[in-house]
Structures are given as structure tokens and as C-alpha cells.
C-alpha positions as MATLAB code, in Angstrom:
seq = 'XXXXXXXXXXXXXXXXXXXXXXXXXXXXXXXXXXXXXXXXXXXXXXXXXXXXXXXXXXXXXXXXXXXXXXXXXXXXXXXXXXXXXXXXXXXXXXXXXXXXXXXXXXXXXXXXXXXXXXXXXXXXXXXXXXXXXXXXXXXXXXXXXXXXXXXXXXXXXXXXXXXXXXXXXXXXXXXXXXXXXXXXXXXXXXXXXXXXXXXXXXXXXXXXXXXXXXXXXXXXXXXXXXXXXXXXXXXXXXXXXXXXXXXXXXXXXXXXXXXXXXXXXXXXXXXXXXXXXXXXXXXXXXXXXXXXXX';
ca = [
       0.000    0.000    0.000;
       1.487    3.359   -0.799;
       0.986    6.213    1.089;
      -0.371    9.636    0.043;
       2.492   12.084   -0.679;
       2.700   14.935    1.750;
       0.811   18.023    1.103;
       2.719   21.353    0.461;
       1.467   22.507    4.264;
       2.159   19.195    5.798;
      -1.453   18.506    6.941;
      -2.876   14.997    5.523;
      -4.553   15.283    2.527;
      -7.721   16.202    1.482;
      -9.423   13.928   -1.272;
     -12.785   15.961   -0.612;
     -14.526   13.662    2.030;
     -16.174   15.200    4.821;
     -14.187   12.528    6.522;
     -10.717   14.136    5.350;
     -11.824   17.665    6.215;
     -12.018   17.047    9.636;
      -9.023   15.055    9.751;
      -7.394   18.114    8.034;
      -8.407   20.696   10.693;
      -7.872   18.386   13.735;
      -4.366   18.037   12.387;
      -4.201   21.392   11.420;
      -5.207   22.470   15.355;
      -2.606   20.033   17.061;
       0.135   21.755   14.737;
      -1.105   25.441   16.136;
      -0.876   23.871   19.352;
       2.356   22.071   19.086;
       4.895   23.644   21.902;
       8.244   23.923   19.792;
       6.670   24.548   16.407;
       2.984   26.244   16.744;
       1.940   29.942   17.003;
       2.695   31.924   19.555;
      -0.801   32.937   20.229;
      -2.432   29.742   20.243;
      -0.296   28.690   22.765;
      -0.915   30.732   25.234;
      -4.546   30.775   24.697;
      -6.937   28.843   27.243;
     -10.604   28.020   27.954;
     -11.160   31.323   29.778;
      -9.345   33.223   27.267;
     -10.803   31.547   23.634;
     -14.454   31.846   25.497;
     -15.281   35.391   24.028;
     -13.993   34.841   21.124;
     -16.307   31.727   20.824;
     -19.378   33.751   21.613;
     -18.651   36.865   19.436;
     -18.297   33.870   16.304;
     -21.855   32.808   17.796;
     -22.627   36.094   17.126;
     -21.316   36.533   13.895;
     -22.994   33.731   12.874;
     -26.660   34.948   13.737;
     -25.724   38.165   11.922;
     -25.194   36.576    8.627;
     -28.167   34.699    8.880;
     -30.169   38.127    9.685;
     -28.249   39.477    6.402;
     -29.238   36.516    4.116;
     -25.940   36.255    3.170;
     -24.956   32.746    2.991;
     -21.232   32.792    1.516;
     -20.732   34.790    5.196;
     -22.480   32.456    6.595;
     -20.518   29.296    5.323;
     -17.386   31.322    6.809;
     -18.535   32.343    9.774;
     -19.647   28.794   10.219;
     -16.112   27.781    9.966;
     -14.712   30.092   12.579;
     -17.485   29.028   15.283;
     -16.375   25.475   14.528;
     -12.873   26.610   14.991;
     -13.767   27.741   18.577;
     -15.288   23.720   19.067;
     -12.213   22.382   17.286;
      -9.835   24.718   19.988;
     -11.911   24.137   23.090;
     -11.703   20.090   22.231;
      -8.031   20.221   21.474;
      -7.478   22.288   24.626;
      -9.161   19.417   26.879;
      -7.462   16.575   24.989;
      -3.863   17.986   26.419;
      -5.391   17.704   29.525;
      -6.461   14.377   29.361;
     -10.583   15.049   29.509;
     -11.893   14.560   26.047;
     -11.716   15.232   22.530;
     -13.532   16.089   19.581;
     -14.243   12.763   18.926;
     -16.077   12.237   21.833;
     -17.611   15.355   22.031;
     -19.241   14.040   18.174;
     -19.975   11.242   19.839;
     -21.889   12.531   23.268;
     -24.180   15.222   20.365;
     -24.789   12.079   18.548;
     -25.696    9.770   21.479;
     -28.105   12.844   23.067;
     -29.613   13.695   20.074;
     -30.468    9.676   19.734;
     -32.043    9.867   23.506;
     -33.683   12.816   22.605;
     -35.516   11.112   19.636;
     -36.950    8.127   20.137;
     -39.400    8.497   17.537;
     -37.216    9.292   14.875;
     -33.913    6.143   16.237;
     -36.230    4.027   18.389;
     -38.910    2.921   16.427;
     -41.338    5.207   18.941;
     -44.732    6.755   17.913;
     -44.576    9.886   16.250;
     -46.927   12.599   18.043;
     -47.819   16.272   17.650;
     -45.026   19.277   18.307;
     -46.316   19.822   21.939;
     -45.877   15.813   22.647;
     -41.948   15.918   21.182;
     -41.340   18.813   23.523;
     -42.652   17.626   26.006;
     -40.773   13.988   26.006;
     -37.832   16.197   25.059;
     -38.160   18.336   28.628;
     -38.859   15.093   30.281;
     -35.564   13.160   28.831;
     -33.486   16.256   29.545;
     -35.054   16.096   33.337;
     -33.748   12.496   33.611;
     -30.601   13.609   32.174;
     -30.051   16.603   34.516;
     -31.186   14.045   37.676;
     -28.594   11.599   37.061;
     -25.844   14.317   37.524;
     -27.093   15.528   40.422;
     -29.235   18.959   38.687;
     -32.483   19.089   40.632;
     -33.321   23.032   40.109;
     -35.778   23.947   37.315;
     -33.601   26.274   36.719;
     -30.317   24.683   36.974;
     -28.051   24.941   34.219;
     -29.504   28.248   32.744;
     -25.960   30.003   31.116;
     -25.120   32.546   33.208;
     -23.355   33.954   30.100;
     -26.084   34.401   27.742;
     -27.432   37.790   27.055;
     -29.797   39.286   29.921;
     -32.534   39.309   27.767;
     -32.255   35.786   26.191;
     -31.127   34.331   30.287;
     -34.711   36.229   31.463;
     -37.004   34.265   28.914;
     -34.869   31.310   29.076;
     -35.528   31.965   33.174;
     -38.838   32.873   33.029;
     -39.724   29.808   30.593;
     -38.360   27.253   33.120;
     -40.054   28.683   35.881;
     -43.181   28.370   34.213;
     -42.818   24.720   33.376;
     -42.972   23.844   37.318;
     -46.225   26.191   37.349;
     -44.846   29.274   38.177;
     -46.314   31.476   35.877;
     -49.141   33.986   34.732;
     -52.310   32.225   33.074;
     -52.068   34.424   29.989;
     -50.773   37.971   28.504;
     -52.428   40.014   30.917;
     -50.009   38.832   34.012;
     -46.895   40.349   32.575;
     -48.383   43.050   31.264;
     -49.842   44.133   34.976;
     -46.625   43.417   36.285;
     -44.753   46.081   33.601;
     -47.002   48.950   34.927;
     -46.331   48.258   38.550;
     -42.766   48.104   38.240;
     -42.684   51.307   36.585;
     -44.527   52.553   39.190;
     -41.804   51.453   41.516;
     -39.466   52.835   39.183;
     -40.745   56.313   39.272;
     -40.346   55.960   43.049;
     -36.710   55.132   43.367;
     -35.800   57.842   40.885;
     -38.026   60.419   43.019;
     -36.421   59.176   45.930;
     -32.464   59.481   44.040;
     -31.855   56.404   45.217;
     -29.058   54.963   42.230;
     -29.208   51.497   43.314;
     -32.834   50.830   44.132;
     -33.551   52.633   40.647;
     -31.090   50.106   38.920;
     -32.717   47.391   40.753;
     -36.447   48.433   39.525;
     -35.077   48.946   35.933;
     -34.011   45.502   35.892;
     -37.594   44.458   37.467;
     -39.385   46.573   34.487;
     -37.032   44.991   31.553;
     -37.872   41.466   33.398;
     -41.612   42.037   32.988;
     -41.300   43.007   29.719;
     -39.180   39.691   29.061;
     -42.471   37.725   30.505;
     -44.907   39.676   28.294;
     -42.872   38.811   25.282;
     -42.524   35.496   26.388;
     -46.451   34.922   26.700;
     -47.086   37.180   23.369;
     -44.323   34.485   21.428;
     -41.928   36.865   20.801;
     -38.156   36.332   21.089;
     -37.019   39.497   23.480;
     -33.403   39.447   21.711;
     -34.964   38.756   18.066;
     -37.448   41.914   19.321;
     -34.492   44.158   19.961;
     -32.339   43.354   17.524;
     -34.802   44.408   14.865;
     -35.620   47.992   16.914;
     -32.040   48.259   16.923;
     -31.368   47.554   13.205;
     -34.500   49.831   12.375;
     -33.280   52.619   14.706;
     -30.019   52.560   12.730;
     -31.367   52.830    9.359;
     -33.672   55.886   10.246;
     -31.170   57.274   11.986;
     -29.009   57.662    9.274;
     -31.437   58.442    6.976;
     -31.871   61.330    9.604;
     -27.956   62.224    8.796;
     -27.955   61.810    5.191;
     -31.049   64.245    4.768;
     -28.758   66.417    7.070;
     -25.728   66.035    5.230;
     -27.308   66.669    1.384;
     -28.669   69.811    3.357;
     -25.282   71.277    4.062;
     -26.044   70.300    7.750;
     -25.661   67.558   11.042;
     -27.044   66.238   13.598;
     -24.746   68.475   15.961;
     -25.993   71.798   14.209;
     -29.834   70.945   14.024;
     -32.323   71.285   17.209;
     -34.185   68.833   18.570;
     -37.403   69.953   16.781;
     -35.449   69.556   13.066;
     -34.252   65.921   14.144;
     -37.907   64.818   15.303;
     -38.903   66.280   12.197;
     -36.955   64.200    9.773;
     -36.956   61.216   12.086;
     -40.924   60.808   11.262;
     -40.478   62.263    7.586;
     -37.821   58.948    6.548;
     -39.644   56.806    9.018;
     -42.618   57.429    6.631;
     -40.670   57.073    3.762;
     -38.957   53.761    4.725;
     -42.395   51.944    5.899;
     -43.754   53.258    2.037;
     -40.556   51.536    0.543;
     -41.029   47.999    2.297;
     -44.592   48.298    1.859;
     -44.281   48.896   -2.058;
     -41.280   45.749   -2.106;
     -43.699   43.827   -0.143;
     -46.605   44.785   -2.860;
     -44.010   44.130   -5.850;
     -42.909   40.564   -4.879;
     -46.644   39.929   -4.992;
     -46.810   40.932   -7.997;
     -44.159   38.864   -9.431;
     -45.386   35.921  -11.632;
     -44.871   32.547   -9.946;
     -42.758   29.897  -11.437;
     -44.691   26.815  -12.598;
];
């Protein structure tokens, strides 16, 4: 049997399998990683220190999926698997696993998770999967000693997503409003508690209440089926785009935002929100209008 010849880069070769990919960047993380030979950087990089890095490529990833942009996505896809491939090559120098096993362990969950689809079980309704899948992660928890509903809630996911995430597990155990109206009582008298601890110039009780008010408003969008992050990240994106519609208007006028009152900016902040609601109404009107393929 002959061998393959070595690649110009010294990392097996790839004969386009899946197989041979992931051979390729396992290979290609051990040489990073290799103590008389590897980069500088890598080496000195640990869990604690590659852990932002892994949630700003979770990030990036979500953003090219809000931009429909799917050769971004196929790269930003790589780097968050990067982060995997690092975090699984850090614990294999320490003796704890490897990316093999952490394949393995997705696989082996996702098979518990499933018995309708790997066991032969009976295929029932969405609300029936969920709720076998909440029961088989409850027996999962239990057998490594998690007990709390909400045990194992990321403390590093953002506020907003931890507060639904929160709020959803409480209400699982029956701790929870009956319908929309709950939350939505709750929002008014927190901001009534709000307006108190600003009268009263009291910094941390008004921090406290802010968070209360922002919580509430988690629950409401929680019972209304709306994703809180989702919710914000479109304000924000739309509050961008006005916003510098706001400055180009200002701009074309020989003006700025610095320069113009408050009355010109509220002005032209309703004049291109107008303008941009017509323009994704009329693209909404013209892909209706387009002639279906057969």
C-alpha cells in the first residue's frame, strides 16, 4: 500500500470527504498547538481566554443569517467550529476529552432525545416531542445531580435571552401567569416602583427596579411568542437605518445632527420613518406581484 504524498502545508490530505476535512483541521489544530513549532498565540490561549472569542463567532454567525448572506455564513460557520475544534483540542492535552467524543456525546443525546425518529417510537404532535424532550433532559439533569428547574440556565447568555430562558423554566414547574395580561400588569407596577426610586435618588434601588421593568417586559414577550433578543435586535437595526437616513437628509442639506435642534431631528426622524415603511410596503406589494414559477 502506498501512502499519500505529503501536502505542500504538511497537513494529511484532502481527497474531498467530509471525513478528510475534519481530519485536516484536527491536524491542522494540534500543529497550532504544538509547543516547539505552533503559534505563539495559540499557545498561550486557554478556555477562559478563547471563550469570548467563541461567543462573538456565535454572534457573527446569527448576523449573517439576519443578512441573508450565505457565503458569510458558510465562513462564519467555519470560525465558530474553529472555537469547538480549539476548546476540544485544549481538553485533549489535559487528558478530559476530545472532539471525537464530544461528536460522539451530540450524537448519542440527540439519539435519547428522539426516540421516535432512532427508536422505532410513535410519532406525536409538536407539543408531545417537547414535552418527552423536557422530560428526557429532566432524567438527564437528575442523574448528575441537577435538581433546580432552573439549573443549568448560562449565566453567560445575554440578559434578555437568560430572562425568557428563566422565566420559561419557571413556568414549566407552574410558576407562571395564566395568559398575557399577568406580565403586562406586572410592567405597569414596576414602573410605578421605578418612578419611586428615581423620586427618591436612590441609584441602586432605581437600577434594581429597571431591571424588574425589563424582566416584565421579558415575561410579556414570552407569553405574546416573541423572542425578546430577536425583538431588539430588529428595533435596533430599524433605529439605525432611520437614523441615518436622519444624517444623510442632514448632510445633502449642508447640515448635522450636531448643528440641528431637537425639533429639526424629530422632524426628519418621522419624515424617513414614513418614507422607509412606504418603501417595504411597495417591495412587499411588488414581490406579490411577481409571476410565480410553474
Amino acid at each position: 500500500m502506498h501512502e499519500a504524498p505529503p501536502t505542500a502545508d504538511g497537513l494529511p490530505v484532502d481527497d474531498g470527504s467530509a471525513a478528510a476535512a475534519f481530519t485536516r483541521l484536527g491536524a491542522l489544530m494540534a500543529r497550532l498547538r504544538e509547543p516547539q513549532t505552533g503559534c505563539p498565540w495559540d499557545l498561550e490561549q486557554t478556555f477562559a481566554s478563547v471563550a469570548p472569542h467563541t461567543l462573538e463567532e456565535a454572534y457573527e454567525v446569527v448576523d449573517a443569517i439576519t443578512r441573508h448572506d450565505l457565503a458569510a455564513l458558510r465562513d462564519e460557520l467555519g470560525d465558530l467550529l474553529f472555537q469547538v475544534v480549539f476548546h476540544s483540542r485544549l481538553a485533549e492535552e489535559q487528558g478530559a476529552f476530545d472532539l471525537a467524543a464530544v461528536a460522539r456525546g451530540l450524537v448519542d443525546k440527540m439519539v435519547r432525545r428522539h426516540p421516535q425518529v432512532f427508536s422505532g417510537g410513535k410519532m406525536g404532535d409538536r407539543h408531545e416531542q417537547t414535552t418527552r424532550w423536557e422530560a428526557q433532559k429532566a432524567l438527564e439533569k437528575a442523574a448528575v445531580g441537577l435538581h433546580s428547574a432552573l439549573d443549568d440556565v448560562p449565566l453567560a447568555l445575554p440578559a434578555l435571552t437568560r430572562a425568557a430562558k428563566l422565566g420559561r423554566r419557571a413556568a414549566r414547574v407552574g410558576f407562571d401567569w395564566p395568559d398575557a395580561t399577568g406580565p403586562r400588569a406586572k410592567i405597569d407596577e414596576e414602573l410605578a416602583e421605578l418612578k419611586l426610586a428615581v423620586m427618591a435618588q436612590d441609584a441602586v434601588e432605581t437600577a434594581a427596579e429597571l431591571g424588574d421593568v425589563l424582566f416584565a417586559v421579558v415575561n410579556l414577550a414570552r407569553h405574546l411568542g416573541v423572542d425578546p433578543e430577536a425583538a431588539l435586535r430588529g428595533t435596533n437595526e430599524r433605529f439605525e437605518r432611520r437614523f441615518r437616513g436622519v444624517e444623510a437628509r442632514l448632510t445633502a442639506a449642508g447640515s448635522s445632527p450636531a448643528a440641528a435642534g431637537l425639533e429639526q431631528l424629530n422632524a426628519l426622524w418621522e419624515s424617513v420613518k414614513r418614507e422607509q415603511r412606504q418603501q417595504a410596503l411597495t417591495a412587499i406589494q411588488e414581490a406579490f406581484r411577481q409571476p410565480r414559477a410553474k
